[in-house]
C-alpha positions as CSV (number, residue, x, y, z in Angstrom):
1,X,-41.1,-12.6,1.7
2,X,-38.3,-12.5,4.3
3,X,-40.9,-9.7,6.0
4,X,-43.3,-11.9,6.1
5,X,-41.3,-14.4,7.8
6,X,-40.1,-11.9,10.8
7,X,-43.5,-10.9,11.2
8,X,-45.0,-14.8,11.8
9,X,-41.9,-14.9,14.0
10,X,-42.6,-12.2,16.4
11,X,-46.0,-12.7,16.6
12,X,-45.1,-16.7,17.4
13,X,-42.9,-15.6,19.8
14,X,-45.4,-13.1,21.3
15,X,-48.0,-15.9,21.9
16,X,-45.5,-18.3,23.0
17,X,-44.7,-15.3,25.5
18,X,-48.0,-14.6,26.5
19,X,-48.7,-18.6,27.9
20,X,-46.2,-18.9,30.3
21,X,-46.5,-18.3,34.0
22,X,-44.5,-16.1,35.8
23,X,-43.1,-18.0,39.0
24,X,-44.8,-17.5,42.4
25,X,-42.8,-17.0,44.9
26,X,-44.2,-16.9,48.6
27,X,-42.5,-13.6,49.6
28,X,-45.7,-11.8,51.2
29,X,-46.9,-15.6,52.5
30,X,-48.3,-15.9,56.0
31,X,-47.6,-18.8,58.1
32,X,-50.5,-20.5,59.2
33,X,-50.8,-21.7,62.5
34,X,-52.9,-24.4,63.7
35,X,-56.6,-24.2,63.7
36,X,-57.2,-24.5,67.9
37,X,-54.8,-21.8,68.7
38,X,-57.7,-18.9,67.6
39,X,-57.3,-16.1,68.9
40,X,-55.4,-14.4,71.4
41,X,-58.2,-13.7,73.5
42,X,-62.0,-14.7,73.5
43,X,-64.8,-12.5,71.8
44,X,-68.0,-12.8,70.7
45,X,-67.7,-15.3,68.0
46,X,-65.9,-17.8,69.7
47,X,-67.9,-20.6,71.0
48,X,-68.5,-21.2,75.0
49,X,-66.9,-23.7,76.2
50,X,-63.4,-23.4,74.1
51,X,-60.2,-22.7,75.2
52,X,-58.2,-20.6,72.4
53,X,-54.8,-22.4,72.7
54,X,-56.3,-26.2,73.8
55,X,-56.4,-28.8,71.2
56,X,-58.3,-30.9,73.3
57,X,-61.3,-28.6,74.0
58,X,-61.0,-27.7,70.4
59,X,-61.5,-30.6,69.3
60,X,-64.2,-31.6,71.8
61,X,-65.9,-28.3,70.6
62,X,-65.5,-29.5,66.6
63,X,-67.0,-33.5,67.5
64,X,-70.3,-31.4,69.2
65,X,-70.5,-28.9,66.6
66,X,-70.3,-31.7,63.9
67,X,-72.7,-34.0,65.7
68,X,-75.3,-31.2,65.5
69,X,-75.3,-31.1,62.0
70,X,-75.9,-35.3,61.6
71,X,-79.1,-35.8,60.2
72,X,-79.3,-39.1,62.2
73,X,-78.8,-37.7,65.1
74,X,-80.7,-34.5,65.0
75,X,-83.7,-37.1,64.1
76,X,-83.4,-39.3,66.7
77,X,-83.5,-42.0,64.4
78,X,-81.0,-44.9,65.5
């Protein structure tokens, strides 16, 4: 019977093991930068009309982008 017992045990313990989390550390973690710096330099997929480095054109570039995609607007309707 006592066999019994260490056997329940271990495999208790085992589950118990296998739901815990191991802790995530960011060693390999990137620091993001801010969304208008881009790129160092400007290529093909960057839009006319930005500035990589300018928050203001950035954003300018982000309201007309946006405004595009406004179903009111693209309709005319007002």
């Amino acid at each position: 019977m006592s066999r019994t017992w260490v056997v329940m045990a271990a495999v208790a313990c085992m589950g118990l093991a296998a739901c815990t989390e191991r802790p995530q550390t960011a060693a390999h973690h990137k620091a993001d930068g801010h969304a208008y710096e881009g790129p160092a330099t400007a290529s093909a997929y960057t839009a006319p009309g930005w500035k990589p480095g300018d928050e203001t054109s950035w954003e300018t570039q982000m309201r007309t982008r946006s405004q595009g995609q406004d179903e009111y607007s693209r309709a005319g309707a007002k």
